[in-house]
C-alpha positions in Angstrom: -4.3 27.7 59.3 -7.9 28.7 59.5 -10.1 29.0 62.7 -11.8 25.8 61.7 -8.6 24.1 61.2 -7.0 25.2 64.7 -10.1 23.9 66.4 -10.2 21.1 65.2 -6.6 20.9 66.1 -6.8 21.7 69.6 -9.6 19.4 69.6 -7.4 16.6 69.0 -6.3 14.3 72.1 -2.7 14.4 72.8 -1.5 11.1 73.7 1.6 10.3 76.1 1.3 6.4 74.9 2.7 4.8 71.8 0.6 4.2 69.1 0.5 3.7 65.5 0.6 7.2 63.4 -2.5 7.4 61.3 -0.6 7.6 58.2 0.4 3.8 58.7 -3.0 2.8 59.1 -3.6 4.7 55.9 -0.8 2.8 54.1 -2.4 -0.7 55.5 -5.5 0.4 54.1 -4.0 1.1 50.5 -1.9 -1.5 50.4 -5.4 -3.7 50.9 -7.2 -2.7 48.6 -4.3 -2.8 46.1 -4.0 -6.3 46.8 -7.6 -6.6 46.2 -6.9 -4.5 43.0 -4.3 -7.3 41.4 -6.0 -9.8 42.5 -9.2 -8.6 39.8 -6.9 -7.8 37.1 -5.1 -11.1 37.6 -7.8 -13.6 38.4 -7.9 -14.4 34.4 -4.2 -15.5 34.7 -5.4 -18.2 37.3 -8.8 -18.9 35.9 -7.7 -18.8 32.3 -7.1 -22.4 31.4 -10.5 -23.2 33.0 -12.5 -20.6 31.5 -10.9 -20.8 28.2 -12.0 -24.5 28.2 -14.9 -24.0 29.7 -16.2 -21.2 27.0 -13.8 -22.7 24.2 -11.6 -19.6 23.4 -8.5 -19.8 21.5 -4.9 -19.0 22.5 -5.2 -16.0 20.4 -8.4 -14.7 21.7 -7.3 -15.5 25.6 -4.3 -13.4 24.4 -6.9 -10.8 23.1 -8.8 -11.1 26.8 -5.5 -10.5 29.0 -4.9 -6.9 26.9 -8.4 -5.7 26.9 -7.6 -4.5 30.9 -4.9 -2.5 29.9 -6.5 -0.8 26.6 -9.2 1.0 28.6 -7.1 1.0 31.7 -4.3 3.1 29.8 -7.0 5.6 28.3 -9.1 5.9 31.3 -5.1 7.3 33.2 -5.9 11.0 31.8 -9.4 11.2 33.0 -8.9 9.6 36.1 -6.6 11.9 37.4 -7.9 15.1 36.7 -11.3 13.6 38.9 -8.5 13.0 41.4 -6.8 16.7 41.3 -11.0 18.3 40.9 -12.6 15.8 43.9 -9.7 14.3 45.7 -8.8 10.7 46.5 -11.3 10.1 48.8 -14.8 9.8 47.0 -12.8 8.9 43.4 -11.5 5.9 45.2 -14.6 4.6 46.5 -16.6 4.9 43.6 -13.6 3.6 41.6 -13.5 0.3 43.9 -16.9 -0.3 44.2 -17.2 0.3 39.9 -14.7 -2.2 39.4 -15.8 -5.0 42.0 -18.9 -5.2 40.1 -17.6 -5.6 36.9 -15.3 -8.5 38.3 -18.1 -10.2 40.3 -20.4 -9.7 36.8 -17.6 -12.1 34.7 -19.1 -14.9 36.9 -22.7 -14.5 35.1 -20.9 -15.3 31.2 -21.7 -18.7 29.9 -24.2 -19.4 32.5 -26.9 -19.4 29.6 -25.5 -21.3 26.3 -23.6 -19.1 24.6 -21.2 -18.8 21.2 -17.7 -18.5 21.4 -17.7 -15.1 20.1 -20.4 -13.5 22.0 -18.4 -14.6 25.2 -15.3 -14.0 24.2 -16.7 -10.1 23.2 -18.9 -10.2 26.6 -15.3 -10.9 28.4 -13.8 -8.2 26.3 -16.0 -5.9 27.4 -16.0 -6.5 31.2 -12.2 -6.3 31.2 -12.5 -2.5 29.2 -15.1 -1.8 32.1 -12.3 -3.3 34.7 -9.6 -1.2 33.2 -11.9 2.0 33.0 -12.9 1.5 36.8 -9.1 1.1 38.5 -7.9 3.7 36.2 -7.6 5.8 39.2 -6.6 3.6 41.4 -2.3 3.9 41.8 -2.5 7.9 40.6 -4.8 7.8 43.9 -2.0 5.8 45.9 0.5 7.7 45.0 -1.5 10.7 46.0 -2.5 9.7 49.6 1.5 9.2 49.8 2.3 12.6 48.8 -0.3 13.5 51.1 0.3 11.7 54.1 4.0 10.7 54.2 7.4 13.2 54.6 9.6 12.7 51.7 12.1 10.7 53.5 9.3 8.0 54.2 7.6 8.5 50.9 10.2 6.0 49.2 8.6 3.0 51.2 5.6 3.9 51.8 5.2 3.8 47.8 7.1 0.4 47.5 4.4 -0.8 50.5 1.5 -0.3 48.1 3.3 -0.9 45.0 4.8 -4.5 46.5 1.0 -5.6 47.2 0.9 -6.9 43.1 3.4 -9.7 44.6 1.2 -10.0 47.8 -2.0 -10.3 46.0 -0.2 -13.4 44.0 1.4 -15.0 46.9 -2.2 -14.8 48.8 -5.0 -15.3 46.1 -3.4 -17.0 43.8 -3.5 -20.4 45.7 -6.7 -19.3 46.8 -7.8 -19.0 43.9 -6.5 -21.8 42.5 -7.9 -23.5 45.1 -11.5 -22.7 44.5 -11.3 -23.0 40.8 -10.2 -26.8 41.0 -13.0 -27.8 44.1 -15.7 -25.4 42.9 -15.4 -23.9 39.8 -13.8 -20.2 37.8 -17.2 -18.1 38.4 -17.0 -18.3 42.4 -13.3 -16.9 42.5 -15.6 -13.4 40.9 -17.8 -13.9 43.5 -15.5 -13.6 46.3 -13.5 -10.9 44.9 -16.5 -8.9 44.3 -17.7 -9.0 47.9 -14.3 -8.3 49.7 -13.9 -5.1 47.4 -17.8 -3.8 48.2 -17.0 -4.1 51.6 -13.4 -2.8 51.4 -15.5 0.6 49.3 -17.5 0.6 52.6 -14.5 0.9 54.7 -12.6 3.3 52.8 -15.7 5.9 52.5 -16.2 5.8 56.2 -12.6 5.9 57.7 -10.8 7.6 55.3 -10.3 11.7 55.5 -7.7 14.3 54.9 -4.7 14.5 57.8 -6.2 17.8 58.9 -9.6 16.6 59.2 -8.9 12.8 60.4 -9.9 12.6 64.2 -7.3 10.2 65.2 -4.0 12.3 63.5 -2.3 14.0 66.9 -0.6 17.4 66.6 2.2 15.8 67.1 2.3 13.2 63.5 0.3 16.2 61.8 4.0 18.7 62.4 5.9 15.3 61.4 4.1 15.3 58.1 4.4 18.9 57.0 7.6 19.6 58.1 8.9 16.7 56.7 7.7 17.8 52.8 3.8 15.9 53.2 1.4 17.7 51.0 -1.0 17.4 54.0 -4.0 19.9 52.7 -3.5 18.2 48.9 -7.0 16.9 49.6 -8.5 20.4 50.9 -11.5 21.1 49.2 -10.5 25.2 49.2 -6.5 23.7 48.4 -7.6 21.8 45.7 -9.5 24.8 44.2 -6.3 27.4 44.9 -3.8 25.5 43.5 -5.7 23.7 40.5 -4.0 25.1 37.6 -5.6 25.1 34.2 -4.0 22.4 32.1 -3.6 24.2 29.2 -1.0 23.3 26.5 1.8 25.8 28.1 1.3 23.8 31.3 0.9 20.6 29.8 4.5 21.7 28.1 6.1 22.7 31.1 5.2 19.1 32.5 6.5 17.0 29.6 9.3 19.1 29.0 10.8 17.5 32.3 13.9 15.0 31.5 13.4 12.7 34.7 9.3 12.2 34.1 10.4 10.7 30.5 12.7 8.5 32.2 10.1 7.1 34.3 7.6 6.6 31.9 10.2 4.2 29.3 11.5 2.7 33.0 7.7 2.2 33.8 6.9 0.6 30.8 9.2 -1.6 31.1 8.7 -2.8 34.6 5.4 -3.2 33.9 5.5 -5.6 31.1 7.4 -8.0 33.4 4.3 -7.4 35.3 1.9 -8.4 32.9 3.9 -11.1 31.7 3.7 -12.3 35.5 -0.2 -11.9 36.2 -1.4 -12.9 32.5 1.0 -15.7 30.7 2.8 -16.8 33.7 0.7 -19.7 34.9 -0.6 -20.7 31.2 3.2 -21.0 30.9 3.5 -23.5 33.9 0.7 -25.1 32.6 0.8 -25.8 28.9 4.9 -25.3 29.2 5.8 -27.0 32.4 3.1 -29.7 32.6 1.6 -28.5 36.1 -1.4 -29.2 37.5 -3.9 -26.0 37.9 -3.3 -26.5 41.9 0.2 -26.3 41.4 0.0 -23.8 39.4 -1.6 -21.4 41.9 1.2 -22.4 45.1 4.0 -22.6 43.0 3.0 -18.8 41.2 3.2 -17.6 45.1 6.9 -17.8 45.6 8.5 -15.6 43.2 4.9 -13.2 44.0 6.4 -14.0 47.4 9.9 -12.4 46.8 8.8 -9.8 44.4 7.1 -8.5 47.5 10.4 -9.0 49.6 12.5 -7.2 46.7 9.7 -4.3 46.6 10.0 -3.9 50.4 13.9 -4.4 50.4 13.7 -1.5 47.2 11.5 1.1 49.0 13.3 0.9 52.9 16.9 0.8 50.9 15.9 4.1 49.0 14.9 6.1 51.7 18.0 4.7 54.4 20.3 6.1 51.9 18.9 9.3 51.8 18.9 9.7 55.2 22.5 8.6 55.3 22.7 12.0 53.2 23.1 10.2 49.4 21.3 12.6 46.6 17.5 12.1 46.4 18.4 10.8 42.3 21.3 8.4 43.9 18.8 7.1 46.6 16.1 6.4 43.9 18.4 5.1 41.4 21.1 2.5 42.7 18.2 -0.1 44.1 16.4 0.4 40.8 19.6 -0.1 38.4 20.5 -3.6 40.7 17.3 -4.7 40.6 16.7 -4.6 37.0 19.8 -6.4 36.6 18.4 -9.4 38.1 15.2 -8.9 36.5 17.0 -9.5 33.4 17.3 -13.2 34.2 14.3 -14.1 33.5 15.7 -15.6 30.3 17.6 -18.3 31.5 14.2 -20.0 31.5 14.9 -20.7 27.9 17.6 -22.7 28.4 17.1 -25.0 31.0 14.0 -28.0 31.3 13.7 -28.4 34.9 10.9 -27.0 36.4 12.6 -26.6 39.7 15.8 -24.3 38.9 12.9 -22.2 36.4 11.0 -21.4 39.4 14.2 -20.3 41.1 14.9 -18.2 38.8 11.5 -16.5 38.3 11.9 -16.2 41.8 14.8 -14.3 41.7 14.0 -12.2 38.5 10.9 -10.9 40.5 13.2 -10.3 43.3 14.8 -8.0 41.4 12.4 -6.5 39.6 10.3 -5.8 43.3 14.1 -4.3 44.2 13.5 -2.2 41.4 10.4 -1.0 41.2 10.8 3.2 42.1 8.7 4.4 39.6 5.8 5.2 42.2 8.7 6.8 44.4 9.9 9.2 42.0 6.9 10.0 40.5 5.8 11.6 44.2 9.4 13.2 43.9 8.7 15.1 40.6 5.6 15.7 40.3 4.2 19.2 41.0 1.6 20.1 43.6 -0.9 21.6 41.3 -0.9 18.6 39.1 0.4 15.4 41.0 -2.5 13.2 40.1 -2.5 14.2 36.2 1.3 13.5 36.5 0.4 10.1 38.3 -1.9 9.5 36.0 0.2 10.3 32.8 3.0 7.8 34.0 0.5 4.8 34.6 -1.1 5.5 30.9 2.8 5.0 29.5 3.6 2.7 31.7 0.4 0.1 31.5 0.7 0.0 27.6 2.6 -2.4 28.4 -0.2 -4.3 29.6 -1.9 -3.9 26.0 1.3 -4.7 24.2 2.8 -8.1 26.8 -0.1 -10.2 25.9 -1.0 -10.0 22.9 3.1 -10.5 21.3 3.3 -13.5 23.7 0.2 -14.9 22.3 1.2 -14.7 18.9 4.7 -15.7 20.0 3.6 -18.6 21.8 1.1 -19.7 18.6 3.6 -19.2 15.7 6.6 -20.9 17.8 5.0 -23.3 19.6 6.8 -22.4 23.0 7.4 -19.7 25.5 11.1 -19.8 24.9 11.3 -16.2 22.8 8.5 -15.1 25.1 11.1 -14.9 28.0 14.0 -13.2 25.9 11.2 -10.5 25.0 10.5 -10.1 28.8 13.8 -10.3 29.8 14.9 -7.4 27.3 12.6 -5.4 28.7 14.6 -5.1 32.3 17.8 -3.4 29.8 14.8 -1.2 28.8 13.9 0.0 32.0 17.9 0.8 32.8 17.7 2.7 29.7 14.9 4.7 31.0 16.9 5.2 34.5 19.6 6.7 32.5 17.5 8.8 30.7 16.2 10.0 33.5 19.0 12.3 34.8 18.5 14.3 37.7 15.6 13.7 39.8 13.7 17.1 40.9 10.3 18.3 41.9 8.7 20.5 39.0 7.7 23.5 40.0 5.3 26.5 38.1 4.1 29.1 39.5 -0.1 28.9 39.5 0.0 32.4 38.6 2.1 32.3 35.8 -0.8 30.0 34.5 -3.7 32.4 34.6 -1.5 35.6 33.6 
């Protein structure tokens, strides 16, 4: 530790009262503005029967719409996290949030002035490519304020906390938004998202430091964190430059030579497409295939959002209480996932059943499960190596987030050419055998580790 990091040390108050560690705090935050975060990528799935009638878009080119997030999101992964790994999470996140909450707030300007069909539906396109371009960085930057800030044995959690807030954003906005689209209109949900995520950026640039540096972390939950396996000086400026190892091709081999990584990227696809199916078809599919209202359509969406945050809660604490009941880090990781992504599979009993009631109980359950099983977060923090945990972050959310690109745009056609949603849901449903494939692929789950000097030998 340096002088200026022993001062500053000493300098903090000890504290014989109970309070809440920092890093909590920290997790609060991230899981906010990942909530925030869905609630932009998803606010189409909610306003898209409005809009699309509004600005007269086909099925196919609302199809077209939902992907365009994930195109640019997928390619912006790489760049994103090597800013992450060069600047750290800190400044990349604010400029990231406050980038992307314009671009939301700007899709409330389209159509204002008589437009064509085609030079909205490209002026749509291209706001969703800026979307996915701005939150590129966004989860690589969660996932690297958890290696950061939380002890391995926490870590599993305190991923599933920020990873469960896709399901919170649904349960909370999308009545919300529904809401507002049926009394005042699609361009003011925009609106509102695009001033709670300027004045999250605002909070996040002001609060938000490095475990050394932040003033309110004691002694006390800084030896918590590093003994425990937190990365706590990941965010050093002089760390960042130390350990920063040129990713050339022989370290770009040495990191996608690793069994478990390819595991999590087919597992992450795979989730990921139940995702998209979930915050792009899924209320076009209660309304044009169940016959609900838009203001049902945005309360019922909220209770499978509502258990797939349960499940992701129940997924994350289950992980990490059998590793401390001394099962093998891959056994703690895997037997939630694998159970979860059983029940995710049942997603295609919709097909065969027309009442709207026992369909929504089993969405509900399906996301359940797939919350349950959604790791990928957690054991990408496990693998990945210090010099290049972002990159790795970042690698994983390109695979897995072509499923974003891929989800819409079959279902689209599917639902043109069939005239249903029923092979829709057995393509979503196959996709939770997909993901157990990937956990099997997977094998053993370990950190990678390279030497930094074998790298500029």
């Amino acid at each position: 530790m340096s002088e200026t990091e022993t001062a500053q040390a000493v300098a903090r108050p000890a504290t014989g009262r109970r309070r809440v560690p920092t890093r909590y705090l920290v997790l609060a935050l991230i899981f906010i503005i990942t909530a925030i975060n869905y609630a932009d990528r998803s606010s189409l799935s909610i306003t898209g029967s409005s809009l699309q009638a509004d600005l007269g878009f086909s099925t196919v080119q609302l199809g077209y719409i939902f992907s365009a997030f994930s195109w640019a999101y997928v390619v912006g992964q790489l760049p994103g996290g090597m800013l992450l790994d060069r600047f750290g999470a800190r400044k990349i996140y604010a400029l990231s949030l406050a980038l992307w909450t314009v671009v939301t707030a700007a899709i409330s300007l389209v159509g204002l002035i008589t437009t064509p069909v085609l030079v909205a539906v490209t002026i749509v396109f291209a706001l969703r490519l800026l979307l996915g371009v701005f939150e590129s960085p966004a989860f690589p930057a969660n996932a690297r304020v958890a290696t950061t800030w939380f002890p391995t044995a926490e870590r599993g959690r305190a991923t599933a906390v920020f990873n469960s807030a896709q399901y919170f954003a649904t349960a909370l906005f999308a009545p919300v938004m529904g809401w507002i689209t049926h009394e005042f209109g699609w361009r003011w949900v925009f609106v509102m998202l695009g001033v709670l995520g300027l004045t999250l950026a605002v909070v996040w640039l002001r609060w938000m430091d490095s475990p050394r540096r932040h003033p309110r972390v004691t002694e006390a939950e800084l030896e918590t964190m590093t003994t425990g396996g937190a990365l706590v000086d990941l965010d050093d400026a002089r760390t960042r430059a130390e350990q920063r190892a040129p990713l050339d091709r022989r370290t770009i081999a040495r990191i996608f030579s690793t069994r478990p990584l390819w595991g999590v990227y087919l597992s992450q696809y795979a989730v990921n497409a139940l995702t998209y199916f979930f915050i792009t078809w899924f209320p076009v599919y209660l309304v044009k295939g169940r016959g609900l209202s838009l203001l049902e359509v945005g309360f019922v969406a909220a209770l499978p959002a509502l258990c797939g945050f349960a499940g992701g809660l129940v997924g994350g604490f289950a992980s990490d209480a059998l590793l401390r009941r001394g099962k093998s880090l891959t056994a703690a990781r895997k037997i939630p996932s694998v159970i979860g992504m059983v029940l995710a599979t049942s997603i295609a009993l919709c097909s065969l059943t027309d009442s709207s009631a026992l369909i929504i109980a089993i969405m509900t359950l399906a996301f359940f499960g797939k919350g349950v099983g959604s790791l990928g977060w957690a054991i990408t923090t496990d693998i990945a190596p210090p010099q290049a945990t972002s990159f790795v972050s970042s690698t994983m959310n390109a695979f897995g987030n072509a499923a974003g690109i891929v989800t819409p745009i079959v279902i689209g056609y599917t639902v043109q050419a069939t005239g249903s949603f029923n092979t829709a849901l057995w393509f979503v449903a196959a996709h939770g055998v997909l993901a157990l494939v990937g956990l099997a692929v997977m094998g053993k789950i370990r950190r990678i580790e390279f030497d930094t000097r074998e790298q500029t030998a």
